[in-house]
N, CA, C and O atoms as CSV, one atom per row, in Angstrom:
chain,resi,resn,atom,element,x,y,z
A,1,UNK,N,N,0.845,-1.179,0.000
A,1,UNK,CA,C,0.000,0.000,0.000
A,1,UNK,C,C,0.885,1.234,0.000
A,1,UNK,O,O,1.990,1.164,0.539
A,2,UNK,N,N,0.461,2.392,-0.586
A,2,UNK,CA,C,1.432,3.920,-0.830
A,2,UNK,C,C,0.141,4.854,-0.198
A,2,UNK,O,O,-1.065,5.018,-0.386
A,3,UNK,N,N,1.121,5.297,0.586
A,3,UNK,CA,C,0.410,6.576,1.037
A,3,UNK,C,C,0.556,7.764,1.011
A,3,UNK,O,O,1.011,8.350,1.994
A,4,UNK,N,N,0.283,8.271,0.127
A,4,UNK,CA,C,0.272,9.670,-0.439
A,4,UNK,C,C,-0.479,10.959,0.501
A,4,UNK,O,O,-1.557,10.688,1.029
A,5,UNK,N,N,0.010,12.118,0.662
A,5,UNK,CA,C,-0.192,13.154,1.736
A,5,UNK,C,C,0.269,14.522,0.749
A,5,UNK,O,O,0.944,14.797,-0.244
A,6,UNK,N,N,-0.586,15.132,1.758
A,6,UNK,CA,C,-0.261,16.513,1.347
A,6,UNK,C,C,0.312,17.704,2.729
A,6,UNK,O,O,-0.447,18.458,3.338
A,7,UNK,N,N,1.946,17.568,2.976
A,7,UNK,CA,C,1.732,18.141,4.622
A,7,UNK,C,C,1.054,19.163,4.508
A,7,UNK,O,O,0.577,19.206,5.642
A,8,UNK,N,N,0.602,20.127,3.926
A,8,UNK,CA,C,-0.387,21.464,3.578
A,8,UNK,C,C,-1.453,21.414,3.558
A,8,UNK,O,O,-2.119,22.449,3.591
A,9,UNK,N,N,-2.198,19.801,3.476
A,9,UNK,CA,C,-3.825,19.541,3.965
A,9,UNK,C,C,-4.147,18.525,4.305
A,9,UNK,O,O,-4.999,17.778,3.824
A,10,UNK,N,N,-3.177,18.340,5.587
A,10,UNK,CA,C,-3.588,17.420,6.410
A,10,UNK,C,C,-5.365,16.807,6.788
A,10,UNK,O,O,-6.147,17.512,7.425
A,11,UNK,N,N,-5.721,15.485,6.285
A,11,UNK,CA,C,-6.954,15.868,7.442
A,11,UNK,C,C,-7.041,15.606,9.127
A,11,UNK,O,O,-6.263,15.361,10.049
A,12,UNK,N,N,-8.154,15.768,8.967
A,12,UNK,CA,C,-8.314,15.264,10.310
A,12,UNK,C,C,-8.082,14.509,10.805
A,12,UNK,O,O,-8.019,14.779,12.005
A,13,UNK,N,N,-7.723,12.830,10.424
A,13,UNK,CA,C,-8.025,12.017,10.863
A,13,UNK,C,C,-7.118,10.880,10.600
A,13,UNK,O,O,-6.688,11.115,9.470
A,14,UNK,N,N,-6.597,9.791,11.013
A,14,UNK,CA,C,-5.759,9.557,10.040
A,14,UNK,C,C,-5.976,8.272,9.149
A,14,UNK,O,O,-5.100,7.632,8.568
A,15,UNK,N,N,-7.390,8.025,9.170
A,15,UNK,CA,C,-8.020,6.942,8.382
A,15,UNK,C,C,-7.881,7.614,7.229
A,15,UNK,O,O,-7.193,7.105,6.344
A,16,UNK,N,N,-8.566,9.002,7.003
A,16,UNK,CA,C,-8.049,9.762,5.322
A,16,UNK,C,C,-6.792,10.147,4.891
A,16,UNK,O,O,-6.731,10.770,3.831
A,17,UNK,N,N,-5.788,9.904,5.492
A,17,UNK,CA,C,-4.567,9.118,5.022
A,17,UNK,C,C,-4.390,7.901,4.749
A,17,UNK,O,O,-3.301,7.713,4.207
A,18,UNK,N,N,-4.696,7.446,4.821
A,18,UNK,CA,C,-4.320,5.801,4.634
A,18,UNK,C,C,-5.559,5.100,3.489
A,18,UNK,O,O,-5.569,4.436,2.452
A,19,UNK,N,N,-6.311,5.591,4.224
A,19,UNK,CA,C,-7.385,5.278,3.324
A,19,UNK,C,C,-7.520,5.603,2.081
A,19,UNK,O,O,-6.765,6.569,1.968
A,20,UNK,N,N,-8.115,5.370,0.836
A,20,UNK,CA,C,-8.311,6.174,-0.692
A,20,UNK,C,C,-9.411,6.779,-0.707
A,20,UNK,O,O,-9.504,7.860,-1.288
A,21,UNK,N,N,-10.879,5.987,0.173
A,21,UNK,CA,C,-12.338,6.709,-0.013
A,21,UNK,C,C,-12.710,7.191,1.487
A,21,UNK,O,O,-12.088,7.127,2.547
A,22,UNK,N,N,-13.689,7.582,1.217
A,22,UNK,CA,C,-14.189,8.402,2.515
A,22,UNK,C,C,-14.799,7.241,3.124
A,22,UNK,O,O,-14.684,7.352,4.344
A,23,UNK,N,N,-15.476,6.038,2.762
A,23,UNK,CA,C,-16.089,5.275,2.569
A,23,UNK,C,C,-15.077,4.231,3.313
A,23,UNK,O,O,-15.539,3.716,4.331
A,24,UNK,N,N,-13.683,3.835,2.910
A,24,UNK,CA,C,-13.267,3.164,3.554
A,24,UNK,C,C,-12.460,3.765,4.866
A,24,UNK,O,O,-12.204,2.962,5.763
A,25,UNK,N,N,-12.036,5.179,5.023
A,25,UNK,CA,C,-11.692,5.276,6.161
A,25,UNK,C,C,-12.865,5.069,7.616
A,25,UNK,O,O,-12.708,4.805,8.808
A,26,UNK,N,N,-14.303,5.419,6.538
A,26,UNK,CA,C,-15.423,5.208,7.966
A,26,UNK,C,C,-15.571,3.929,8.436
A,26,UNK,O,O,-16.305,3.701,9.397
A,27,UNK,N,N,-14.730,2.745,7.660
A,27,UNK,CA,C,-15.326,1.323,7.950
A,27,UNK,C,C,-13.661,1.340,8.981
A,27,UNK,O,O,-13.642,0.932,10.142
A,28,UNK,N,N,-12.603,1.797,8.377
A,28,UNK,CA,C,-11.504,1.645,9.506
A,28,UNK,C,C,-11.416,1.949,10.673
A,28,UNK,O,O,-10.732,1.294,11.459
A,29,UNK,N,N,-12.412,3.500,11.169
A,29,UNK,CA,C,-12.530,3.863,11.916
A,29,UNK,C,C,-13.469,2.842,12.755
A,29,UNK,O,O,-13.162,2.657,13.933
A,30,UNK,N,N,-14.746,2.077,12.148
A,30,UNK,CA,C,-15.779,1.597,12.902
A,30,UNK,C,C,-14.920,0.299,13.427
A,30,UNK,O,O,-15.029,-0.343,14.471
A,31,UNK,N,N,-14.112,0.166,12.424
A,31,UNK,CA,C,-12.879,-1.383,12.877
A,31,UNK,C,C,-12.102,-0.990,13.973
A,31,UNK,O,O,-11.899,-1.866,14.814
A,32,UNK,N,N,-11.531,0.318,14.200
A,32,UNK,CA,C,-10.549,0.776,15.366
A,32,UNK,C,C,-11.590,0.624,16.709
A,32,UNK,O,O,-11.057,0.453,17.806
A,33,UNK,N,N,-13.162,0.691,16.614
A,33,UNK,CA,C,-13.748,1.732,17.313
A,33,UNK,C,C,-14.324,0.438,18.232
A,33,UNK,O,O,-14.680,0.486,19.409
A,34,UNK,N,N,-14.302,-1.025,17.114
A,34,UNK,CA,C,-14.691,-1.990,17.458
A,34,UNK,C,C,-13.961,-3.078,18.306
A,34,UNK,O,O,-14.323,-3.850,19.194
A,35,UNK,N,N,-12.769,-2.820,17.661
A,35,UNK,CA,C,-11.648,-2.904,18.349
A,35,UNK,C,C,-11.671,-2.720,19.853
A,35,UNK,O,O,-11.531,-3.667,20.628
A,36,UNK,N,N,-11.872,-1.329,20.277
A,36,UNK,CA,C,-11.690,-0.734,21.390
A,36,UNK,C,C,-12.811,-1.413,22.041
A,36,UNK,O,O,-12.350,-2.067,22.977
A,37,UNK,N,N,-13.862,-1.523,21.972
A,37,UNK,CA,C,-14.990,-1.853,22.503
A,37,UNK,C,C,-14.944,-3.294,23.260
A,37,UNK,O,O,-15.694,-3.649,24.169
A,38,UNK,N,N,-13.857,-4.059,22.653
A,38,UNK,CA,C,-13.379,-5.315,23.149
A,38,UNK,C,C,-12.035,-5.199,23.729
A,38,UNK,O,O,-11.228,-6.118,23.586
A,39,UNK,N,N,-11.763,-4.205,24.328
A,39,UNK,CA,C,-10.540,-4.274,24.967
A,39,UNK,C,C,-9.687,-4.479,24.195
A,39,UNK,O,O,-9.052,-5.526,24.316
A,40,UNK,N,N,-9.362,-3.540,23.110
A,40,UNK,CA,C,-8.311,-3.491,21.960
A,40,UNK,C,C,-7.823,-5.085,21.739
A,40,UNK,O,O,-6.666,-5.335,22.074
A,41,UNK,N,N,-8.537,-6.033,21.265
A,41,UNK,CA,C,-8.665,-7.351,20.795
A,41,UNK,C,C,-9.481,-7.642,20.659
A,41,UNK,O,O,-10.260,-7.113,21.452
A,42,UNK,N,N,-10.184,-8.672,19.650
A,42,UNK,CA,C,-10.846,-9.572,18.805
A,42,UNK,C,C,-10.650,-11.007,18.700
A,42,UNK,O,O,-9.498,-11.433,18.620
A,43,UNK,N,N,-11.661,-11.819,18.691
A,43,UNK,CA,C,-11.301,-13.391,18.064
A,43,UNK,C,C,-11.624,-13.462,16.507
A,43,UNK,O,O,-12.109,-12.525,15.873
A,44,UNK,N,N,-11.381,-14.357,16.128
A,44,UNK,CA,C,-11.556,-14.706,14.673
A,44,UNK,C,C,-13.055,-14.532,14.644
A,44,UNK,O,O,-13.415,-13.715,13.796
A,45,UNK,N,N,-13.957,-15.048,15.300
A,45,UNK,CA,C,-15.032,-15.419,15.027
A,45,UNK,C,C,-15.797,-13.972,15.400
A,45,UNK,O,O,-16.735,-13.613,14.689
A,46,UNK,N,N,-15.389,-13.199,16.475
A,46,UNK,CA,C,-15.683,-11.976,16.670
A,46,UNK,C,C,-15.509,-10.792,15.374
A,46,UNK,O,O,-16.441,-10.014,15.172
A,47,UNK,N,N,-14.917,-10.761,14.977
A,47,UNK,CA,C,-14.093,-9.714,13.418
A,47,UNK,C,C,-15.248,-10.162,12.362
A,47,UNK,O,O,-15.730,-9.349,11.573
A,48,UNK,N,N,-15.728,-11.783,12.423
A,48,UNK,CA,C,-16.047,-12.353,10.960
A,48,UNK,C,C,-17.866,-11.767,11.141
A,48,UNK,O,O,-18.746,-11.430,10.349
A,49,UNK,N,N,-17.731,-11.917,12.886
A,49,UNK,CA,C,-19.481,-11.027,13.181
A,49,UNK,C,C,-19.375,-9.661,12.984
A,49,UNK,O,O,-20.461,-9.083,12.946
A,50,UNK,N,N,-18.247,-8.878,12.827
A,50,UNK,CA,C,-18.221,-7.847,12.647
A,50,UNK,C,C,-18.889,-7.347,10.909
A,50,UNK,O,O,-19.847,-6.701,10.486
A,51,UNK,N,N,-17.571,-8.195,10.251
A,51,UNK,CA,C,-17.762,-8.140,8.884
A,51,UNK,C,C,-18.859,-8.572,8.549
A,51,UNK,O,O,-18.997,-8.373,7.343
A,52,UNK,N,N,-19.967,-9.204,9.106
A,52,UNK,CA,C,-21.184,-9.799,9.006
A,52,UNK,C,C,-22.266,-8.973,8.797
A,52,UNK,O,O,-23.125,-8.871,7.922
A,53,UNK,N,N,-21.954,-8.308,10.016
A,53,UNK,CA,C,-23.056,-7.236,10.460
A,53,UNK,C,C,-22.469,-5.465,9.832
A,53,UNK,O,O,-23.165,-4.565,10.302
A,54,UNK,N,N,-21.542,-5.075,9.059
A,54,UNK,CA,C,-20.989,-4.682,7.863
A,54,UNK,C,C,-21.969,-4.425,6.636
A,54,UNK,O,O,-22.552,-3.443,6.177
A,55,UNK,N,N,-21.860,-5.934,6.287
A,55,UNK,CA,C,-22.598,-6.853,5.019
A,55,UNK,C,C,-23.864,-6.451,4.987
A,55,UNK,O,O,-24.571,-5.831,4.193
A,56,UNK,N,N,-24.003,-7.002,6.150
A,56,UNK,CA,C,-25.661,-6.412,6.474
A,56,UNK,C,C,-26.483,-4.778,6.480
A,56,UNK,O,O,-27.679,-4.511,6.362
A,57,UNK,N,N,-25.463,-4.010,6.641
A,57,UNK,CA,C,-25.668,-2.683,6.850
A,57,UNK,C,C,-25.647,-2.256,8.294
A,57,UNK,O,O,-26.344,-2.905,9.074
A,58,UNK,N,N,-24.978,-1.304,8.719
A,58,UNK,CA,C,-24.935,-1.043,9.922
A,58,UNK,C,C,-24.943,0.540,9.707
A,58,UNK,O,O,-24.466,1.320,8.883
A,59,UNK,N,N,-25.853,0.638,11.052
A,59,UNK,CA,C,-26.279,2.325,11.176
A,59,UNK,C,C,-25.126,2.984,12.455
A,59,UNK,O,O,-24.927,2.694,13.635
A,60,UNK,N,N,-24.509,4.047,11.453
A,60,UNK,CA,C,-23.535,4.699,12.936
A,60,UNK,C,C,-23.900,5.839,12.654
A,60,UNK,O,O,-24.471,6.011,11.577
A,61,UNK,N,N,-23.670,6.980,13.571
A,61,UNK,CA,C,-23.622,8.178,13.794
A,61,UNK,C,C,-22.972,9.418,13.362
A,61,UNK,O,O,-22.158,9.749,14.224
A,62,UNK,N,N,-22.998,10.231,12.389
A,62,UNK,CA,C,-21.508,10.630,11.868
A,62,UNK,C,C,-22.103,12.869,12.333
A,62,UNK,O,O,-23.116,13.563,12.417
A,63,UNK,N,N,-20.895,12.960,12.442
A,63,UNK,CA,C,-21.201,14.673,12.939
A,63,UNK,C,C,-21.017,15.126,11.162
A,63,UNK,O,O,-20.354,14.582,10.279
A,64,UNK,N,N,-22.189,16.717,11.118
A,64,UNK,CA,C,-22.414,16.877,10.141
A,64,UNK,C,C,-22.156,18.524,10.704
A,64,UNK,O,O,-22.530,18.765,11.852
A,65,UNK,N,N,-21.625,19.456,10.028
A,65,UNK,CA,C,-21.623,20.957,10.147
A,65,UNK,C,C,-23.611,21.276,9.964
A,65,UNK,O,O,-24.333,20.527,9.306
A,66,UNK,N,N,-23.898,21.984,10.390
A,66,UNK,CA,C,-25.038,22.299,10.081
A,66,UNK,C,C,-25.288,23.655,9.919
A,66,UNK,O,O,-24.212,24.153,9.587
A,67,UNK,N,N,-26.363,24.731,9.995
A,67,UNK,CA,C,-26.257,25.832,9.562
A,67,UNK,C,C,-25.768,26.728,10.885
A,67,UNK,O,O,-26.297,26.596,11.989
A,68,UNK,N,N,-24.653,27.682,10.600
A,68,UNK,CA,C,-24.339,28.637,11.823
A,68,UNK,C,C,-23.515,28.162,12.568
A,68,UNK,O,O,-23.210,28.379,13.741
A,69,UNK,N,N,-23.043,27.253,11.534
A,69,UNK,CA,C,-21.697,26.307,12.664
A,69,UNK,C,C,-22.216,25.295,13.448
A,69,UNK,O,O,-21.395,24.503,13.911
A,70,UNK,N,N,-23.148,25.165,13.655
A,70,UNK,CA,C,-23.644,24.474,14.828
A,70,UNK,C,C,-23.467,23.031,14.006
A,70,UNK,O,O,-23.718,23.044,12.801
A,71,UNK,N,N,-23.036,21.783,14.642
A,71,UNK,CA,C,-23.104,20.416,14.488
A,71,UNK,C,C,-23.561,19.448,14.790
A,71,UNK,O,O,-23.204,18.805,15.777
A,72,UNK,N,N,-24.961,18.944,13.567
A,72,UNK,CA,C,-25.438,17.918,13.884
A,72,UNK,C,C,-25.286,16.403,13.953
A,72,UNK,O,O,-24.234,15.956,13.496
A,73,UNK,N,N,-26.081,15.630,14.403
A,73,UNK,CA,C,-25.620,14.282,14.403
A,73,UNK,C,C,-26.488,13.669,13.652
A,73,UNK,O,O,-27.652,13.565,14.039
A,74,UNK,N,N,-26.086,13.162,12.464
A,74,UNK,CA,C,-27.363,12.043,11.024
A,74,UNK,C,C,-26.842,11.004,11.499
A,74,UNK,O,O,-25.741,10.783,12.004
A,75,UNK,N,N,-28.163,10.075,11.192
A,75,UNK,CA,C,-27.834,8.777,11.064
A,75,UNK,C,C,-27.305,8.498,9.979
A,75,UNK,O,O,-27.111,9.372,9.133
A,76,UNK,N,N,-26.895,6.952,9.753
A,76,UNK,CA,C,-26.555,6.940,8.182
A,76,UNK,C,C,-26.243,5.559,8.622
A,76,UNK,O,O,-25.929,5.077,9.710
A,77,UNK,N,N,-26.457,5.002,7.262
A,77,UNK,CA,C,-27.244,3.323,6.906
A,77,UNK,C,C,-25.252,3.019,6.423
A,77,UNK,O,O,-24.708,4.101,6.200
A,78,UNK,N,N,-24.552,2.131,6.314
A,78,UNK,CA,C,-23.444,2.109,6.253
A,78,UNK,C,C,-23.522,0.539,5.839
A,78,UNK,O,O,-23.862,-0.349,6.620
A,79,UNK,N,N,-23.108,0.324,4.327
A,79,UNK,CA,C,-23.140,-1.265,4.247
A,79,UNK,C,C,-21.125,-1.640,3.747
A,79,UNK,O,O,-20.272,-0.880,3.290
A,80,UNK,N,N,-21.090,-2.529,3.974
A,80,UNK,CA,C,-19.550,-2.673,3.063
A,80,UNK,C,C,-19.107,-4.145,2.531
A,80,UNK,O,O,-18.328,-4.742,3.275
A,81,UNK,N,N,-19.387,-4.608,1.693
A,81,UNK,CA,C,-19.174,-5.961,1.496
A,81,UNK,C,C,-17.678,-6.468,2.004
A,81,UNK,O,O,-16.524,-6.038,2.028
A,82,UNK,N,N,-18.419,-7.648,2.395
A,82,UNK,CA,C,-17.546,-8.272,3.696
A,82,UNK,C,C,-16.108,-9.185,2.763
A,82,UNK,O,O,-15.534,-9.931,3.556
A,83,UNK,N,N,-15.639,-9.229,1.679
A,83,UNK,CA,C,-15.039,-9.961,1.218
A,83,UNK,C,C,-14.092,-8.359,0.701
A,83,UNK,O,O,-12.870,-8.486,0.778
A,84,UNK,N,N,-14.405,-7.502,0.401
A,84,UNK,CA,C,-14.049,-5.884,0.278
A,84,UNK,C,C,-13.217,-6.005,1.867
A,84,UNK,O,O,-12.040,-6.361,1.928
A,85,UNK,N,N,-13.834,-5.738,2.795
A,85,UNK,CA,C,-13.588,-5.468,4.013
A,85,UNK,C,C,-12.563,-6.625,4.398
A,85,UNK,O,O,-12.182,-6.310,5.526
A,86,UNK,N,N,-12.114,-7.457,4.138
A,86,UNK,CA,C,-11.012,-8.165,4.567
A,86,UNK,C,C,-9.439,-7.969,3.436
A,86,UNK,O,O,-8.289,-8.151,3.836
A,87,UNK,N,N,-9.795,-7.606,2.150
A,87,UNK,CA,C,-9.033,-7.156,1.341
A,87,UNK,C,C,-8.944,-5.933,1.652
A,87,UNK,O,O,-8.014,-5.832,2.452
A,88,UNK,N,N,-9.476,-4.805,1.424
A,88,UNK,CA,C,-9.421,-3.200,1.514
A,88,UNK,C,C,-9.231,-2.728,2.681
A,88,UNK,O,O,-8.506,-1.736,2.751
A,89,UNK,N,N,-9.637,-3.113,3.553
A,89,UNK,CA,C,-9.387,-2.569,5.360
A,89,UNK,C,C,-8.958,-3.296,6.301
A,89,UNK,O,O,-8.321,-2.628,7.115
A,90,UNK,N,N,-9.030,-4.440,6.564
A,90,UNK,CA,C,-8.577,-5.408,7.272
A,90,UNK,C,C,-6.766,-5.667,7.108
A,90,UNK,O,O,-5.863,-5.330,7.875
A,91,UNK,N,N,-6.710,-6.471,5.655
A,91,UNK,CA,C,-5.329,-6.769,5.052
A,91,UNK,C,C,-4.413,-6.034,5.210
A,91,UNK,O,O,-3.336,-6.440,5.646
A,92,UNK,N,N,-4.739,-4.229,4.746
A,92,UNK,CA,C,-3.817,-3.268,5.017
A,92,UNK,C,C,-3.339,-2.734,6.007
A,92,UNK,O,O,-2.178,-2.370,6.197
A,93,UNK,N,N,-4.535,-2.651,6.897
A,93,UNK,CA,C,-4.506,-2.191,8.617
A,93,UNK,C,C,-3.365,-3.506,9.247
A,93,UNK,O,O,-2.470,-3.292,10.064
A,94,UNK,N,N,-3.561,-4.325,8.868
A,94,UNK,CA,C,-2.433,-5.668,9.076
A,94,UNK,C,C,-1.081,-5.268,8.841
A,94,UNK,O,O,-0.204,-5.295,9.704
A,95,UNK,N,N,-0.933,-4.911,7.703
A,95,UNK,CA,C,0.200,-4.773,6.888
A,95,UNK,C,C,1.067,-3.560,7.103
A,95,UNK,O,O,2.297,-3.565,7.052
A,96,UNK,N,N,0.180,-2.362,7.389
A,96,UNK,CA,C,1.034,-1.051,7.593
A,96,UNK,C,C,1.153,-1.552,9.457
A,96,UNK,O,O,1.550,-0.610,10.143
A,97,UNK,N,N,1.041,-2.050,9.762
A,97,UNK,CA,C,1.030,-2.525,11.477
A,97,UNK,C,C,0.189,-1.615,12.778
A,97,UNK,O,O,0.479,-1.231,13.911
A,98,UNK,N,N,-1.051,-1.539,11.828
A,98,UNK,CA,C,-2.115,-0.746,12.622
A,98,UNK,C,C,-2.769,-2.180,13.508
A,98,UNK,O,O,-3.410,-1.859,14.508
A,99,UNK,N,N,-2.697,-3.265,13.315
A,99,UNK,CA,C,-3.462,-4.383,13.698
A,99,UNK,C,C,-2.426,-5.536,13.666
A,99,UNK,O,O,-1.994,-5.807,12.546
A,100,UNK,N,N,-1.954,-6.261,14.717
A,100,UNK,CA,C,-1.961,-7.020,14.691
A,100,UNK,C,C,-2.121,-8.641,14.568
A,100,UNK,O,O,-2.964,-8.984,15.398
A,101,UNK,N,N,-1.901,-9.139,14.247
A,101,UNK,CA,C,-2.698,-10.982,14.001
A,101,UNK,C,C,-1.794,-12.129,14.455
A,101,UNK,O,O,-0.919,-12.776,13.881
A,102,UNK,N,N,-2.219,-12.149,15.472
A,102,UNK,CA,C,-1.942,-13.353,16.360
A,102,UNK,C,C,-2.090,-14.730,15.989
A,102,UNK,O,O,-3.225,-15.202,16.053
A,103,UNK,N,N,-1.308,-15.329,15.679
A,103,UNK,CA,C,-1.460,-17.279,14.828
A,103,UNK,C,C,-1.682,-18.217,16.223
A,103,UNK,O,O,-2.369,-19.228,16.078
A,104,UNK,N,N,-1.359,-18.047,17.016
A,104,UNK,CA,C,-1.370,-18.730,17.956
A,104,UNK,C,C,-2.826,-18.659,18.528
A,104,UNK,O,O,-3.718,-19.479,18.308
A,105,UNK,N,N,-2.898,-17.644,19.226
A,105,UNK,CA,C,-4.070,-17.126,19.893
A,105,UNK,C,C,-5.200,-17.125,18.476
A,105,UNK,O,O,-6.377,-17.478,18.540
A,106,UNK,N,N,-4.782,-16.836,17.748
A,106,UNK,CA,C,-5.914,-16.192,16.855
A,106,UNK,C,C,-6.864,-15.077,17.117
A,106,UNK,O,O,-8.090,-15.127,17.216
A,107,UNK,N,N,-5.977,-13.959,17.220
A,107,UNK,CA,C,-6.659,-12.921,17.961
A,107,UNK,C,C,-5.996,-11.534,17.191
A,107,UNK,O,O,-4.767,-11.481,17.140
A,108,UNK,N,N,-6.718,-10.517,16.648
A,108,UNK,CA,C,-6.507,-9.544,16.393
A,108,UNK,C,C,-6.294,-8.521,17.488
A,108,UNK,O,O,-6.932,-8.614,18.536
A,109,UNK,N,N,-5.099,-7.189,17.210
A,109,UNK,CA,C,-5.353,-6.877,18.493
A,109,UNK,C,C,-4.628,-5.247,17.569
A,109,UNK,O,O,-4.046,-5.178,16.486
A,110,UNK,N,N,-4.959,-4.248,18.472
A,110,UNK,CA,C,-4.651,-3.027,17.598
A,110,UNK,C,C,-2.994,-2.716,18.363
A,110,UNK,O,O,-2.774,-2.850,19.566
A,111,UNK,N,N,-2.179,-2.372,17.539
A,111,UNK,CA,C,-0.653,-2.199,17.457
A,111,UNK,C,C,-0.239,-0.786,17.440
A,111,UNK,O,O,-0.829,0.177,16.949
A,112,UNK,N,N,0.794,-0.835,18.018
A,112,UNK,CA,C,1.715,0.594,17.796
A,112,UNK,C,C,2.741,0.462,16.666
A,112,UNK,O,O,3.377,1.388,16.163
A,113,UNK,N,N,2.802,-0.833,16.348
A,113,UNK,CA,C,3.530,-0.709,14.773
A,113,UNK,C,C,3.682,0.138,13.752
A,113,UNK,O,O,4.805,0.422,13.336
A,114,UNK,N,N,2.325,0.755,13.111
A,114,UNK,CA,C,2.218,1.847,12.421
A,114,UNK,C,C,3.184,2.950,12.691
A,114,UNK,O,O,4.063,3.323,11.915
A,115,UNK,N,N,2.787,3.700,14.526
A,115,UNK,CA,C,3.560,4.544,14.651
A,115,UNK,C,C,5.516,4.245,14.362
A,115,UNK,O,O,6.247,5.112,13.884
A,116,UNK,N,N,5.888,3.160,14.697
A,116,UNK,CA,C,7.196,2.841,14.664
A,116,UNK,C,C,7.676,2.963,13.303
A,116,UNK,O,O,8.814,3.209,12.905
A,117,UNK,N,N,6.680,2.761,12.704
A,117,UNK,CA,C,7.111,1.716,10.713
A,117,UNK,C,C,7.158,3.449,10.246
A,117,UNK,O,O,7.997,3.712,9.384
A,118,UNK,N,N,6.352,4.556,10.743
A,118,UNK,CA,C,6.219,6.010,10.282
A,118,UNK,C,C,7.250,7.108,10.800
A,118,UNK,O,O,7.457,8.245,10.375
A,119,UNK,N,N,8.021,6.179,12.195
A,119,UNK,CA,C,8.987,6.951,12.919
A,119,UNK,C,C,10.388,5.896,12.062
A,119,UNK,O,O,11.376,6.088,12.771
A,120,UNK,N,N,10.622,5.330,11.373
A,120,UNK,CA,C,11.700,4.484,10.867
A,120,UNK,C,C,11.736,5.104,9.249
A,120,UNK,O,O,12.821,5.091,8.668
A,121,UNK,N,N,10.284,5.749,8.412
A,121,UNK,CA,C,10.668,5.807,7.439
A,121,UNK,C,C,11.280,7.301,7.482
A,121,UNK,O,O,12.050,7.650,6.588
A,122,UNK,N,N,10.880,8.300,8.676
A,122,UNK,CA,C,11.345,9.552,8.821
A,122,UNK,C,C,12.210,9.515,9.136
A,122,UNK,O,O,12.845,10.380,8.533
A,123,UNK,N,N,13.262,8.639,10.300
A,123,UNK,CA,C,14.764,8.553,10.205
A,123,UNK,C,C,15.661,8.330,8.787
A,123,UNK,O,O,16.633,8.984,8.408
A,124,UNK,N,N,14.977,7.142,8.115
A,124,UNK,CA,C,15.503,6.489,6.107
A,124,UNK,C,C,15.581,8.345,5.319
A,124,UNK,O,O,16.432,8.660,4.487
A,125,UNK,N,N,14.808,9.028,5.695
A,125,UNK,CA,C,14.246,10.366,5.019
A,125,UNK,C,C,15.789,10.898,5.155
A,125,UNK,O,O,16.649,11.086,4.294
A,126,UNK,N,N,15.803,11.104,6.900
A,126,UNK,CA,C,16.916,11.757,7.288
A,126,UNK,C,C,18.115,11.514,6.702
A,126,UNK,O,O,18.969,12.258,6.220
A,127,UNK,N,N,18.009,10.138,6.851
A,127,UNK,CA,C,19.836,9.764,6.393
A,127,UNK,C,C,20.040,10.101,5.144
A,127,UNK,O,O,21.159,10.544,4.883
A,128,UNK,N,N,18.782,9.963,3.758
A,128,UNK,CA,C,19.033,10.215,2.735
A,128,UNK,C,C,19.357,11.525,2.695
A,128,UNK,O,O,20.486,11.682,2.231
A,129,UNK,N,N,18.753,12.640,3.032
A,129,UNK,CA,C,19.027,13.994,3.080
A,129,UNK,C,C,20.664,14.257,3.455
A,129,UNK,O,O,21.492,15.018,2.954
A,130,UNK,N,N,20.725,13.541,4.269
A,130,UNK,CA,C,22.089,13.761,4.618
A,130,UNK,C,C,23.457,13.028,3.540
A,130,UNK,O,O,24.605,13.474,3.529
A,131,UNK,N,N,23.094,12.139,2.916
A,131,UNK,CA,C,24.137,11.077,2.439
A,131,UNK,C,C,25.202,11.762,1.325
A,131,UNK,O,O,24.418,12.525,0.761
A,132,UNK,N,N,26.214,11.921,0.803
A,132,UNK,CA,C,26.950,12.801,0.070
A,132,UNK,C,C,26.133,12.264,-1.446
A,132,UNK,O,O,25.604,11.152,-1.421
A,133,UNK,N,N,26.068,13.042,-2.645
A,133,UNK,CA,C,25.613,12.654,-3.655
A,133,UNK,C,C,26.558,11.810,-4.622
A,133,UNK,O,O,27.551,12.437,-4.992
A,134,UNK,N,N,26.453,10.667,-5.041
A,134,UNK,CA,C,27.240,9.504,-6.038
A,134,UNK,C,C,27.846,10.520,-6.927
A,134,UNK,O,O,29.035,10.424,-7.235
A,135,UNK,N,N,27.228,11.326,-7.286
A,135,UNK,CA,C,27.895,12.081,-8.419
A,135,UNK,C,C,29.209,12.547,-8.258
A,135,UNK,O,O,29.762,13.161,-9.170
C-alpha cells in the first residue's frame, strides 16, 4: 500500500490518510472503534461477526456541520461488502502494522507498529538527506 499526503492539507483524521475513499476510512474507523470496545482485541469469530453485520448494513452516527456552525448528528445506513472489508481494510490495517494478528491465539489486536514503521521511514528520510551525492 502507498500513502500519499499533502503536509499542507492534512486531514483530520488519520483513516483519510491511509485510506483512498471516505467510505473506507469510515469502515476503519468503525474497525478501530470496534476494536476498542473489546478491549483493543478480537477473536476470529468476533471480526467475521463484525464483517457480518458490515454486510448487512450497519447504522452509525456521523457529525455533520449544520447551519451557523452548529453540528449535527445524522444517522446513516453504512453497508460494506464483507469480502471488500477483509481485502481493503482489514489486510492493510495488518500490513502497515495498525493491527496485529496473532497465529497462535488467533486474535486480532490493535498495534503501535504503524507509529514505529512512520517513525523508521522519517529517520531512512533523514539519512538520505544527509548522504553525500554519487555524483
Amino acid at each position: 500500500m502507498v500513502v500519499l499526503f499533502d503536509q499542507y492539507n492534512l486531514p483530520e483524521n488519520v483513516y483519510e490518510v491511509v485510506f483512498a475513499t471516505e467510505q473506507q476510512a469510515v469502515v476503519g474507523k468503525l474497525l478501530i472503534d470496534e476494536l476498542k470496545s473489546h478491549g483493543g482485541e478480537m477473536g476470529k469469530t468476533e471480526m467475521s461477526l463484525f464483517a457480518n453485520n458490515l454486510h448487512e448494513g450497519t447504522i452509525i452516527e456521523v457529525d455533520e456541520p449544520g447551519p451557523m456552525g452548529r453540528i449535527t448528528r445524522k444517522k446513516l445506513k453504512i453497508s460494506y461488502n464483507k469480502r471488500q472489508f477483509y481485502d481493503r481494510i482489514l489486510t492493510p490495517m495488518k500490513a502497515m502494522g495498525m493491527i496485529d494478528y496473532d497465529l497462535y491465539q488467533k486474535r486480532y489486536k490493535i498495534s503501535d507498529k504503524f507509529n514505529r514503521a512512520l517513525t523508521k521511514i522519517g529517520i531512512m528520510w533523514s539519512q538520505e538527506v544527509h548522504k553525500k551525492p554519487r555524483i
